[in-house]
Structures are given as structure tokens and as C-alpha cells.
N, C-alpha and C positions, 0 to 999 in steps of 0.2 A: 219228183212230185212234191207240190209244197203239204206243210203239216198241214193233217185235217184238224178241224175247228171246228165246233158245234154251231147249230144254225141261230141261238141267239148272241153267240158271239159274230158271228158275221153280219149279223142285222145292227148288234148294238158299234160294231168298227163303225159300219155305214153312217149312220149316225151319230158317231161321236164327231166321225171329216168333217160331216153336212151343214152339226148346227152346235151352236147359235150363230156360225157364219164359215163357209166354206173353209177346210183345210186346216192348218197346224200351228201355220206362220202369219205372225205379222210385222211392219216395221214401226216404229216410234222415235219421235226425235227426242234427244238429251238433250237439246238445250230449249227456252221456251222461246214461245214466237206470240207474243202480244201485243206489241207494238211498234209502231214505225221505225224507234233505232231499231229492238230487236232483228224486223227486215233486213234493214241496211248490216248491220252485223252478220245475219246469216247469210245474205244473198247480196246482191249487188247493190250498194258498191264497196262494201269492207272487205268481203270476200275473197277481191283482188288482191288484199295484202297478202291473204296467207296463202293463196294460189303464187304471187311472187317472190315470198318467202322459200316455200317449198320447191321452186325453180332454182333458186339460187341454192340452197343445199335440200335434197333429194332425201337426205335421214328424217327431216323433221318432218314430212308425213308421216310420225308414228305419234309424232306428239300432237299436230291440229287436226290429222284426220282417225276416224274408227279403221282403218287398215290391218297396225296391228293386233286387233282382236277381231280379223274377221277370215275367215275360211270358207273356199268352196266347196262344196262338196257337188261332185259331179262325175256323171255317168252316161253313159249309150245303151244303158238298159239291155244289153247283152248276156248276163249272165243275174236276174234279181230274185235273192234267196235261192228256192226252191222252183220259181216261177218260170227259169228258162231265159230263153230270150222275147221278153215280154215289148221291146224297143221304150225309148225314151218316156213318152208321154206319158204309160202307166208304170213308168218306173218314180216318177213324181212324187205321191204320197211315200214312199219306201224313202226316199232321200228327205221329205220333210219331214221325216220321223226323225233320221239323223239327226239332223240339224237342232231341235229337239232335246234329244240325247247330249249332242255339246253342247246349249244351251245349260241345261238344269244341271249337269254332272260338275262341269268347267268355265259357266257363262263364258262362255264363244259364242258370238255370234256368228249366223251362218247365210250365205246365201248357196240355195238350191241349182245346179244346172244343169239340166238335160238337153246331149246334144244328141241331135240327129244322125249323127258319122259312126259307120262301124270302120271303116277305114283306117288305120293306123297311123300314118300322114296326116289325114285331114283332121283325125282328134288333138293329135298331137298340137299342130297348127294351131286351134281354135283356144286348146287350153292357155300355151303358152302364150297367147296375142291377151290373157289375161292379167297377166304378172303384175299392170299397176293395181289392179285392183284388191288383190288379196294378201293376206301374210302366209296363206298357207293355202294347200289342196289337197283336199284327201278324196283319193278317188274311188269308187265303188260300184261292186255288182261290175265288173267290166270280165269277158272270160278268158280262160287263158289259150292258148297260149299268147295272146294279142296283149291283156296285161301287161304282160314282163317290158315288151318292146318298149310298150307306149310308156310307163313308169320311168323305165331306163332314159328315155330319150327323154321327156319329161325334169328329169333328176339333173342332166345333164344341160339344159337349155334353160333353166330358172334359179333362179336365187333367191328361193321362198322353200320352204319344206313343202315337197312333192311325197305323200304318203298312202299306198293301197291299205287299207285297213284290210280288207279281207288276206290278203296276204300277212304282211307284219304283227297287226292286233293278234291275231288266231298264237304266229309261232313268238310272239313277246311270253305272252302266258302260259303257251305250252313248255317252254323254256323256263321258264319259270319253276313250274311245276317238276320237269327234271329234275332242275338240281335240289329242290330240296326232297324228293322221291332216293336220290341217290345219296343225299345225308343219310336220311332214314336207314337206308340200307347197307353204307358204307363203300358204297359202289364210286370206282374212278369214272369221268365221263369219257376219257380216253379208251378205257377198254369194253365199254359196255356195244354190245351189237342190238342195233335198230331197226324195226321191220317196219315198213311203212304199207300202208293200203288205202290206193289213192297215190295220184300224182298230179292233181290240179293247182293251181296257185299258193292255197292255204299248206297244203300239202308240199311243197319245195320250199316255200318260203322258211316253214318250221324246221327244216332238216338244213336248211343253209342257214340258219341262226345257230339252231345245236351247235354246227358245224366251230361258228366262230364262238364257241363256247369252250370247244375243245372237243368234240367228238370226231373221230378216227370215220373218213367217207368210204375206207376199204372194209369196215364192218356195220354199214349202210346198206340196206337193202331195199328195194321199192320194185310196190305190184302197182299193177292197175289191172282193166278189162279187159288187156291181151297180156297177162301173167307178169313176172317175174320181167324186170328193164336190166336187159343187157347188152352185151359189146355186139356191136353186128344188127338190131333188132331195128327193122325199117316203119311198122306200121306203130302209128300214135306215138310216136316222136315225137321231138323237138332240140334244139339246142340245152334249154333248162334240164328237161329230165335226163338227157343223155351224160350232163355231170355226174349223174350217179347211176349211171350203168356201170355191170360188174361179168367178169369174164366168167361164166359159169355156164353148166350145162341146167342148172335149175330154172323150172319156166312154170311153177306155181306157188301159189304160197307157201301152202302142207310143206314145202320141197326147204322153204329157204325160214320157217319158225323155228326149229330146234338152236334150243339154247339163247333163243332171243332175251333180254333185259327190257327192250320195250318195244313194246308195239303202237305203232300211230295209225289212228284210225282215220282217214277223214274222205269216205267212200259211200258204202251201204248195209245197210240194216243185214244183220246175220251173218256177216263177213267172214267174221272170227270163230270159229266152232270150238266148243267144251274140249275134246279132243285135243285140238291144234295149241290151247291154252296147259295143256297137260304137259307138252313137249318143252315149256318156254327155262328158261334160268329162274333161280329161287328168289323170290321177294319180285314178282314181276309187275312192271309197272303199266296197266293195262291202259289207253288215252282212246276211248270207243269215242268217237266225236260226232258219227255222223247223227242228221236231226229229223225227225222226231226220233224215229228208233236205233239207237246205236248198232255197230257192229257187233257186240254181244252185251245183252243186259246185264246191270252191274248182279244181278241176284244169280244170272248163272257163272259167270266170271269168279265166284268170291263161293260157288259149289264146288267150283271147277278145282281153284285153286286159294282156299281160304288164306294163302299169302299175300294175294295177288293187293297191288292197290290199284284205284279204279277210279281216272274223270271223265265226265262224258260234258256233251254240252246241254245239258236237260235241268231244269230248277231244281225237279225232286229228287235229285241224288245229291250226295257231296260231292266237291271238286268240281263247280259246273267253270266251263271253260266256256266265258262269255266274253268277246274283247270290247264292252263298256268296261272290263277292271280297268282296262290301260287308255285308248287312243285319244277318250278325252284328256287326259290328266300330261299325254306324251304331247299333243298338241300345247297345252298350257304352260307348259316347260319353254318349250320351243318359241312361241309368240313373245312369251315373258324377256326372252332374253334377246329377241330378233333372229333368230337361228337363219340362216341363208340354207340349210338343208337338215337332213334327219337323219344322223349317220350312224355307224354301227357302235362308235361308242354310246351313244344315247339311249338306243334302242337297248344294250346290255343295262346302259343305268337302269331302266323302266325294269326289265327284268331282275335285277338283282336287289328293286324296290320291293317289286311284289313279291319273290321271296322270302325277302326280311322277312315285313310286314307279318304272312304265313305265320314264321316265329315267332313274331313276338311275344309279349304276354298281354294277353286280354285286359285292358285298361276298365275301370269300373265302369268308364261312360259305353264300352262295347259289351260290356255284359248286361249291364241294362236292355242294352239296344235289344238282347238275345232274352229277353224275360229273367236276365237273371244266370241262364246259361253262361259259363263258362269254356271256350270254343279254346282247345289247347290243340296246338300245331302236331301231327301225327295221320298218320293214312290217311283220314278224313277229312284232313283239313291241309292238304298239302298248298292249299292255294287260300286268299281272302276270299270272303263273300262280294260280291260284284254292288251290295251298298254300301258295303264297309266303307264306314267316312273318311277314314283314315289314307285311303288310298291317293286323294288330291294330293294330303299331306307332303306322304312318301315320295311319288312318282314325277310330281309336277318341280322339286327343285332339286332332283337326281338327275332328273332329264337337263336341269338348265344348268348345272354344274357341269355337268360332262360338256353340253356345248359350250361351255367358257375355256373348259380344260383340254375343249380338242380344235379350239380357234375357228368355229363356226358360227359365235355370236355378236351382232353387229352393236347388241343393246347389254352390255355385259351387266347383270345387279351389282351395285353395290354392297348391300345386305342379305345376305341369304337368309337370317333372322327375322329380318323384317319381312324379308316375303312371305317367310314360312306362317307368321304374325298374322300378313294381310290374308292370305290362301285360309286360315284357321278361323275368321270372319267370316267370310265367304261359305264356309261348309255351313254353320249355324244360318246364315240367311236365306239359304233355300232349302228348297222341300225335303231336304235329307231325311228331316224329321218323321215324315212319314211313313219314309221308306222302312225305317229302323222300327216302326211299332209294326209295321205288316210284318213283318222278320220274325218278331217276338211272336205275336199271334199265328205263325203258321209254324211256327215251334211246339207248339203246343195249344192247337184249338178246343173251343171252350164250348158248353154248350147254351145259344143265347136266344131266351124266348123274346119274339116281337109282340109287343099288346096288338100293336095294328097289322096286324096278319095279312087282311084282306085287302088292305093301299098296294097300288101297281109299284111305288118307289117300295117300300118292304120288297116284294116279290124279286124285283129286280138285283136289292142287294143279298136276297138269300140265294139269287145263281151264284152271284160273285162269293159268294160266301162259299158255296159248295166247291166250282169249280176253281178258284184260290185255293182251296183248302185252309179256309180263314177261320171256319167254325163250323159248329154243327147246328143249323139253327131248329127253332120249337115255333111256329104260326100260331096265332091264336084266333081263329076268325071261322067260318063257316065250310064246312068239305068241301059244299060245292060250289060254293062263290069261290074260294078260293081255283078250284080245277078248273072254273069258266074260266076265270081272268089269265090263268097261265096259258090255256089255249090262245085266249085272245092276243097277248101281248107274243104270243109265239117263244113262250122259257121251255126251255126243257126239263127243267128240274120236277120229282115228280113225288106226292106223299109219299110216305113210306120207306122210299128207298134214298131218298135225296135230304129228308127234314120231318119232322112232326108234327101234327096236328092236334090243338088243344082245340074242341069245338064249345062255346060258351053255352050251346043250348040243351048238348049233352053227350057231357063227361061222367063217366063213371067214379070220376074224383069228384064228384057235386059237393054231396055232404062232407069230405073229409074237408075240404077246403073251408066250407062254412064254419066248421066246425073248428081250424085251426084260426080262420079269422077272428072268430070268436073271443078263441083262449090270448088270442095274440092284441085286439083291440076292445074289449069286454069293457075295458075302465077308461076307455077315451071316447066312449057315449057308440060303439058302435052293438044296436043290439042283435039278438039271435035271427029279428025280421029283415031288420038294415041288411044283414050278413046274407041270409038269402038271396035279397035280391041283387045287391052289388057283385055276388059272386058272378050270376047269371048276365048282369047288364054294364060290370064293367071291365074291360079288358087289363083297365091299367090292374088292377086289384089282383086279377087271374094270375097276369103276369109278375107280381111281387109276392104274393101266395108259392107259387112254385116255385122261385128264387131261395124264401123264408124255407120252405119245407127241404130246400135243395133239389130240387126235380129240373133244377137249371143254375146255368155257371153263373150269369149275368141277366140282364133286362135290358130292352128298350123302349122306351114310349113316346105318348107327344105328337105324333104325324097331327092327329085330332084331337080337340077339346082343347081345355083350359090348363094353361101351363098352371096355374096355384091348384087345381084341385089336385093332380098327379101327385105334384109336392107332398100334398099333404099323406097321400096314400101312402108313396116310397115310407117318409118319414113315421107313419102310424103304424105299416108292416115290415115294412125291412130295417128300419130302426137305425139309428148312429152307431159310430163306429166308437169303439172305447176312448173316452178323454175327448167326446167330441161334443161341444155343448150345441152346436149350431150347422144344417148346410150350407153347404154355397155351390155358388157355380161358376166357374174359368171359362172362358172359349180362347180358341186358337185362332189368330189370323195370318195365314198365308197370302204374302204382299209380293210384288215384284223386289222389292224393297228390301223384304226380309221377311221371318216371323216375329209375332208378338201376340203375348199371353193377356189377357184384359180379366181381370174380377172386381166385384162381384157383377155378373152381367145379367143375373137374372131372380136372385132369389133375393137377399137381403136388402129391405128400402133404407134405412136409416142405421149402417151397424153402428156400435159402443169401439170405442178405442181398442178393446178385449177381443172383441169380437172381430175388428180387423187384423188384428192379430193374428187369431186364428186362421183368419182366411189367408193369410201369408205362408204362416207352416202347410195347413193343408197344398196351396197353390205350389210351393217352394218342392216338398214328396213328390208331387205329380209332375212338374215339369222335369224332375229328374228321371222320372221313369220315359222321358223322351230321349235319354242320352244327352239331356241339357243339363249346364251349371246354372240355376236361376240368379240374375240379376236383379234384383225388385226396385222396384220405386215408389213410393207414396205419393202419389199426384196430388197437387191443389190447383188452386188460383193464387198462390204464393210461393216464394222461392225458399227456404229457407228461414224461415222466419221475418221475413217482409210486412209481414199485416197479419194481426192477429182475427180471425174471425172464428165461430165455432169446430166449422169442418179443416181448415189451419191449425187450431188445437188438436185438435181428435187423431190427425194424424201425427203429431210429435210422439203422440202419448202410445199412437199405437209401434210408434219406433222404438219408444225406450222397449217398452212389453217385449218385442220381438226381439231386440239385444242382451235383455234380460235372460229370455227364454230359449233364444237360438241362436249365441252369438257367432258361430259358424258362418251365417245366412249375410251374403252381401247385399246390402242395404242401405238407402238412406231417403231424406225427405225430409218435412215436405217440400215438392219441387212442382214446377208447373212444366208440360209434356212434352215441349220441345228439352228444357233443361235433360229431362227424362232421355229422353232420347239420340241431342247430341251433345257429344261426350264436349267438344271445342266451348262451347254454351254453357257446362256445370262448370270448367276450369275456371271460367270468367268469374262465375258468380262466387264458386266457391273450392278454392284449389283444391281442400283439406277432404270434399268429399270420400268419403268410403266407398262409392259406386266409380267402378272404372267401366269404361269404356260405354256401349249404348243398352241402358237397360232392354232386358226381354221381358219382366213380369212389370204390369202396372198396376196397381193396388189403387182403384179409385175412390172416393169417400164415401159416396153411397150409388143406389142403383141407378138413379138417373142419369149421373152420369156417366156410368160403367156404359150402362149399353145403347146411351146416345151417340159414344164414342165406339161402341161397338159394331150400330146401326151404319157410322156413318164412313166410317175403314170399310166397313162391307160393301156400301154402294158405291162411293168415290176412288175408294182404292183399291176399286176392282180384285177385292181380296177373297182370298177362297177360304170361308169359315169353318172349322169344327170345334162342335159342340152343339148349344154350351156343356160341357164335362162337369156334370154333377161329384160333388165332393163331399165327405165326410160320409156317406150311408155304410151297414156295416157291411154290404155287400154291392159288388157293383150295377147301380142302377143309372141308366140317366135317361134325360127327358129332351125331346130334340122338341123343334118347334116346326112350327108349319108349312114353313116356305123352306126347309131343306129337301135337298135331293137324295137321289136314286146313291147316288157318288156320296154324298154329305149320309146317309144310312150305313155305306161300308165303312167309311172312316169309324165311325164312331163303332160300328162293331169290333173292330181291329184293335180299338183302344179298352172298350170294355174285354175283349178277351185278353190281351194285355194285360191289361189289371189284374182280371181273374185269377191268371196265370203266376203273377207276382204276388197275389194273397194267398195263395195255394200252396208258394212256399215257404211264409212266414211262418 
């Protein structure tokens, strides 16, 4: 059965496919097409050249065409997720998700294929009449025993990496996780005995990797729904499972547990009983996989046997065994270097990557990532977290090493360095960033009052809030407007039990609130009557009131009204942060391109040299608590000293201040945005630059141009904005604007609980 899902997650899936334009994928051309050469360049008649080029030698499609970085992924929809055999057509969205996934994880490009043939022959046929199109194939959701064939035969008939992820992905990781389970423990893999439950694809595959690990198949044992696989046994067979059949009179589990080391689960909910875990060898290492609910919960497992260690494939336990750690990153290896196939040496590279990794020690940019957290390798962490950035790193030039070292790569790197270089680019240009504050924030959620309670986008992002477990949010808005609109829009999320309700027309905190606004704004002209009524009539107030008194971790405002008057509020109640003379405000743009940080975009019209300063250090803190090194730039309409004009001045001066102040801080300017941006472009102008490589913070001169250039990344460069990230208040507030989303609400909750999370442990 597939996991159940609440019924505003199933409306909000529906709707994410639908719109703003059907499905997940799209294509774009890399090169431009505006005019008549460009035609003839793309298309007929230049074309020909490199169409007869690539006749005469066959290698250099990897250099004129997108080949090498592009993978099928394709299926017959015979076996997808939990769904069964659902056939082809609605196996679709399930494969554009893939596709997806190797995008944003590994920029792979992907095309989708669903084919119509359950037949083994005829899949086989149809794949392989593909091989000029692709560098690779990863096939999915296909069941077994039919899998294995078609892979096999597959593996054998092409000269591209032919790869089942449900197979390989599941036992790279879970192999993984062995050997460093059996560090922990001291345990040889030779001698340790295996009990498997389940014998489908994921399940043989994992036990024929161990295998080439070093694990002993005469102390291998495998159930499935007609017991215990042994010699002699006719019904639900196969060639595959019969590998590990064993001559025994045992014909159930109970029978063949005692003294087990580990157990792999990848079956059904409940498999494993408390009992049966009592029987197992000491330090046992339990792998409950199946989804949603394992074979035993880690919370009875760890009653059971408080030695036990314990991965399942679920977010909210540790050790989740999800194969996004690997297939992108094993794929990337492999295209990188032309791999002709994906053989076992590779596959142990990938594995003996993300074990490392496990060890290593937590670099400051992954503690960050973690609020701060410190994630040290031991039971809990026998495995990476599945957005550890780190993992492209590791995996992608382990993998292309071993194919150079076991003579499968047709594109051998030159530079392992330099790849490692370009690959560490790449993590900073896409949305990693994100990922690493949602981490933080569900580390430790915060509690985040909305002034705009009653907006359908609030609503929406307090389910995500909930059912993330992102935060704990506070509504500020009316009971039953609020209870209408959640009916309406179909949430589930319910007062009380889900979030809090602050009601502005009455709260039993009336007076006290007056009363603290009071003490709190008395001498900034706000009086005892002002106080009344602002308490009643305005939300942003409510909501910085209970932030100030503590009755909440963070704020957010803004959906409605006037971004300056909010300011002023934050600013009048919640007050600056020590040593802070001034706010500002950064936003975030998420570009196909990359990210890039933009200040000030909303608060400051005209700062002082000083004052951009400041907005450096504060911008320079806060992009580190993204797992980023900030890069800053000082924009103008001069390079370097080219033309002296006011805002040309103002930023030299805010250079020295900032060198002065924080010479740590990679910087320099003033520069004009392309300079900023590419690195080939500052060399020219100015070798001796301090800024390497492509700035990510842009420190513009005043507001106009901050967020005309922030306006215009947003519409043109189809960039997904958050913020803007209010900075310097002494507690975290910030003020969104009016045209963000339902999506642009959780971001920014994510970031303010983030925050919280990290001034909580100063």
C-alpha cells in the first residue's frame, strides 16, 4: 500500500503538477537563437559540420552534443513505490520527480521514458535501440524478478552505464552503513551472520554488494512470505534468490534470528518482534527499511535492546536510508569520466565514500548547516544526512577514480583537483542552501508568531510548518475567520492542537501588552491611548509585543500594509541588536545560474560609507549561517576606481571601514556587476583583486538600486526570491512583502527559526 498522506497534501501535490504550467519538466536551449547566423549555426546549414565531425570520430559527441550529461530514466511502471503496478502512463509524474532529483542534487539532465512493454525482450529491445541518445540509464520502479534479466541483459548490450537504482542505490547505502556499524562494533564482515526479510530486488541486490564486501553467503540467511529460502524450495523462487538458499530444516524467521549481527529489513511493517530482537548477537545492527512503517519501530528496537543500532528509511529517525545520498552523485562520477558501464569497483567507491564522509569531522560550514549542531559519527549517525553537501564532493570523484582505475572510462579527467574545484561550485549554485536551513530549523523548532494570521498563504505555510515539523507556529487573526478559511481551503491543521491563536479583539493579554508597549515606547511619542488602540488594530504590534515579552521565538509580517510602517514597529519594539546602529535588509535569489545575496533591498535609501559597512558585517553573519563563505562585492557604475562620483566614493570608504573592521571578510570594490560576478572580467580589469572567484554578496550603494536589481533577477531571471531577511533587530523579525507566496512564507519561517535557534545558543 502506498504511504498515506493527508488530504491537504494530496490537493497541494495536485496542484503543485498543475500549475503554473503542467508537470516538473521543462527543456531550454544553451545556446542563443536571435538571429539569422545563430539559425544557420544551430540548424541548417552549420550543423552539418558537427553532425560530420562526430561521423568521423563518434567520441566527440560528448563535446558538441548534451549526451554526456544526459540520462534516461525509464520505466514500465510495473512495480512504482508503493503503488503496485500502476503501468506506464501514471508512472510519469514518479519518473519526473527523478529527473528532478538528478537535476538539483547533480545537474543531470534527464529525459523521462515510459514504456508500454512488460515483456522482457521487448523492454530490453526498445531501451537498448537507445544508446545514441544517452550517457547513461537508470531504470526504475520495474519488479522483480523481471528486473534482474532486463538490467543483466541491458549491462551487457550497451556501452553507457545501465543502472537500477532501486536495486544498487538502496544496497550502496546500506553497505555503507555496515561497515561503519561494524567499526563501531569491532565486528569482522566475514564473520558476522545476516538475516534478511524480504527478498525483492533492493533486497538481493544489498546482500550481493555485502557479499562483494566480504560477507561469508553461508552465514546469509533470507525470508520472504513463504519463510526461510532454501535448498530444494519450488514456490516464489527464482535464479537470484536461489543464490542464497541454505540447506536447513529452518522455515521461519523466529527459527533462523538467533545470534544474528544484522538484520535487513526491506518487507513489512511489524516483521521483527521485540522478542525475536532479544535473541539477536550483541551491538545488533538493526536496518528496519520498509516505508512508512518499518519492520520494528526504532522506539521498540532500542527497549528491546538499548544496544541495538537502528536505520530505517523514515526522515524522523536517524540513519534514514534514502538512495538520493548516492545515485545522483554515482551517476556524476560516471558521465564525468564517460564510464562505458557501473561496475563493482565503483559502486564500493560510492560506498566507501559515504562511509567516510559518516566519520569525518563536522566541518564549521556543516554545523552551521545543523543550527550549530555538532553531528559526530557513532550509532546515530552511522550514515550522512541525504542534504549533506558534502556528499557530490565525496562520491562523484570516487566514483570517477575507480572507473579510470578499473579501465571503464572513455573520458579519463586530467585533474582530480580541478574537478573536485568545479563539483564544489556547483554545490554553492544551487538550492543546497535551502535545504541546509530546513535541517537547522527541524533541529530545533522555534515558536513563530504570524501578524497575518488570517491570509490563506500564512495558513498554508503553518500546515507546512506543522507537518515539517518546522516550527510551532502562533496566528494572529480572528477564531473564526481563521476556522472558516481552513475549511475552505481544505488544511487540516486545527487550533489548539496544531498552532495558537492570538485573537486581536480579545485577548486576555490586552492590558498587559498595552502596558509593556507602553514601558517599551513611552519616549518615542507612543502614548497610553496610541497603545490601546494599536494593540487592538494592529497585528504587526501584537506580533513584536509577544516576541519582546518572549511569548514567541520569532515574527513574521508584511503579507499586508506598508513595508516602512512595520519597520518602524520591529524597530520601536523589538529594538536593535547590540552594536547595531541601523537595519537593513538582504534577500536571497535563487537563479538557475546560481545563488546571490543582494543588500540593502529594502530599508536603507541613501546609506553613509559607515553604514554600508555595517550592512556588510551584518549581510557577511548571516550568509554564514547558510553554510556559505560570503564573497562581497561593492557594486557601482565604476570599476575600481575609474570615475570618481559620489556613490564611487562612498563605496571605497565603505571598503577601507570593512578592512579595517573585519579583515577576515573577502572583499573588494568598487566594481560594476558583471566585474562582480565574472571572475575572467575582474582578472582583466584588475589581476591584484582580493575577491576570487564569482562574488555571492552584492553590497549595492543605495536602495534604488538594490531592489531595482532585485526586482529585476526576480522577473527576468525567473529567480525564486527569499526574504527580504530583515537584519540587525535584537530578535528575529522580518517583514515579507506582498506579492510572496504560500512557498516564499515557509522559506522564510525556516530561516527565522534558524536564526532563533542560533541566538539561543549564543
Amino acid at each position: 500500500m502506498p504511504p498515506p498522506i493527508s488530504s491537504d497534501l494530496k490537493s497541494g501535490a495536485l496542484v503543485y503538477h498543475s500549475e503554473p504550467r503542467p508537470g516538473k519538466l521543462e527543456i531550454r536551449a544553451t545556446k542563443p537563437l536571435a538571429n539569422q547566423r545563430d539559425m544557420a549555426l544551430a540548424y541548417s546549414p552549420g550543423v552539418a559540420a558537427v553532425s560530420e565531425a562526430i561521423h568521423a570520430d563518434p567520441a566527440l559527441v560528448s563535446r558538441y552534443t548534451s549526451r554526456a550529461n544526459l540520462v534516461g530514466v525509464i520505466t514500465n511502471g510495473t512495480a512504482v513505490l508503493g503503488l503496485g503496478n500502476i503501468g506506464p502512463l501514471a508512472a510519469k509524474p514518479v519518473m519526473e520527480g527523478k529527473a528532478v532529483l538528478f537535476k538539483k542534487f547533480a545537474d543531470i539532465d534527464v529525459f523521462d521514458i515510459e514504456v508500454a512493454e512488460t515483456g522482457v525482450e521487448g523492454f530490453v529491445n526498445a531501451v537498448a535501440a537507445l544508446e545514441p541518445t544517452f550517457g547513461g540509464i537508470n531504470l526504475e520502479d520495474i519488479k522483480a524478478p523481471e528486473c534482474f534479466d532486463i538490467e543483466q541483459r541491458l549491462r551487457a548490450r550497451m556501452n553507457i552505464p545501465v543502472f537500477h537504482d532501486d536495486q544498487h542505490g538502496t544496497a550502496v547505502i546500506v553497505a555503507a552503513a555496515v561497515i561503519n556499524a561494524l567499526a563501531l562494533t569491532g565486528k569482522d564482515i566475514a564473520g558476522v551472520k545476516i538475516v534478511a526479510s524480504g527478498a525483492g530486488a533492493a533486497a538481493l541486490a544489498c546482500l550481493n554488494q555485502l557479499v562483494s564486501l566480504g560477507a561469508d553467503r553461508r552465514n546469509i540467511w533470507v525470508t520472504d512470505l513463504e519463510g526461510v529460502v532454501y535448498e530444494g524450495r519450488e514456490k516464489l523462487m527464482d535464479s537470484w534468490k536461489a543464490a542464497f538458499a541454505q540447506n536447513t530444516p529452518a522455515r521461519a524467521l523466529d527459527e533462523v534470528i538467533d545470534g544474528a549481527d544484522i538484520f535487513l529489513g526491506l518487507s513489512a511493517a511489524g516483521v521483527l518482534k521485540p522478542q525475536l530482537l532479544k535473541r539477536m548477537a550483541r551491538d545488533p545492527l538493526i536496518m528496519a527499511l520498509a516505508n512508512p512503517v518499518p519492520e520494528i519501530m526504532p522506539e521498540e528496537a532500542v527497549a528491546a535492546r538499548p544496544d541495538a543500532m537502528i536505520c530505517t528509511g523514515r526522515s524522523d529517525y536517524p540513519n534514514q536510508v534514502n538512495n538520493v545520498l548516492c545515485f545522483p552523485y554515482i551517476f556524476r562520477g560516471a558521465l564525468d569520466v564517460g564510464a562505458s558501464t557501473i561496475n563493482e569497483a565503483m559502486k564500493q567507491a560510492a560506498v566507501h565514500a559515504i562511509a567516510g564522509l559518516a566519520r569525518e569531522a563536522p566541518s564549521d560550514v556543516v554545523a552551521r548547516a545543523y543550527g550549530g549542531e555538532t553531528r559526530v559519527f557513532g550509532r546515530d549517525s552511522l550514515i550522512p544526512a541525504p542534504f549533506d553537501p558534502r556528499l557530490i564532493l565525496r562520491i562523484a570523484p570516487a566514483v570517477a577514480r575507480a572507473a579510470m582505475d578499473s579501465g571503464v572510462a572513455t573520458r579519463p579527467i586530467a585533474s582530480l583537483e580541478a574537478y573536485e574545484e568545479r563539483l564544489q561550485r556547483f554545490v554553492f549554485r544551487s538550492g543546497f542552501v535551502m535545504r541546509r536551513i530546513f535541517a537547522a530549523a527541524k533541529q530545533a523548532p522555534r515558536r513563530v508568531i504570524y501578524a497575518d494570521g488570517e491570509d490563506e498563504r500564512v495558513l498554508r505555510a503553518a500546515e507546512v510548518a506543522v507537518e515539517e515539523r518546522l516550527a510551532k507556529p502562533i496566528l494572529i487573526g480572528r477564531p473564526a475567520v481563521i476556522e472558516t478559511r481552513l475549511k475552505r481551503y481544505g488544511l487540516s491543521v486545527r487550533p489548539g492542537r496544531d498552532f495558537e491563536i492570538v485573537n486581536p479583539e480579545d485577548d486576555p493579554r490586552y492590558r498587559d501588552y498595552v502596558a509593556s508597549y507602553v514601558e517599551i515606547a513611552g519616549r518615542r511619542g507612543v502614548t497610553p491611548d496610541a497603545a490601546r488602540s494599536l494593540v487592538r488594530t494592529s497585528t504587526t504590534v501584537i506580533a513584536a509585543l509577544a516576541l519582546r515579552r518572549g511569548e514567541a521565538d520569532a515574527m513574521i509580517c508584511g503579507l499586508e500594509g506598508r513595508f516602512r510602517g512595520k519597520l518602524r514597529h520591529i524597530r520601536d519594539i523589538v529594538g536593535l541588536a547590540p552594536g547595531v546602529r541601523e537595519l537593513a535588509a538582504m534577500s536571497l535569489m535563487i537563479t538557475q545560474r546560481g545563488i546571490l545575496f543582494l543588500a540593502d533591498t529594502h530599508v536603507q535609501a541613501d546609506p553613509s560609507a559607515e553604514a554600508i559597512a555595517d550592512t556588510v558585517l551584518l549581510c557577511a553573519r548571516h550568509v554564514a549561517r547558510f553554510g556559505i563563505t560570503p564573497k562581497v562585492a561593492l557594486v557601482a557604475h565604476s570599476d575600481f576606481g575609474d570615475f570618481n562620483t559620489p556613490d564611487t566614493l562612498k563605496m571605497r570608504d565603505a571598503l577601507a571601514s570593512v578592512r579595517a573592521r573585519a579583515p577576515e571578510i573577502e572583499i573588494d570594490g568598487e566594481m560594476q556587476a558583471d566585474t562582480a560576478l565574472i571572475e575572467a572580467v575582474r582578472q582583466r580589469k584588475l589581476p591584484s583583486s582580493t575577491l576570487k572567484g564569482e562574488a555571492n554578496l552584492l553590497i549595492m550603494p543605495d536602495l534604488s538600486s538594490a531592489n531595482a536589481a532585485y526586482q529585476m533577477i526576480k522577473v527576468f531571471g525567473d529567480a525564486l526570491p527569499v526574504g527580504p531577511i530583515l537584519l540587525g533587530a535584537a530578535l528575529p523579525a522580518h517583514i515579507l512583502t506582498g506579492s510572496v507566496t504560500s512557498r516564499g512564507v515557509v522559506n522564510m519561517t525556516a530561516i527565522a527559526v534558524a536564526e532563533a535557534a542560533t541566538a539561543s545558543q549564543a
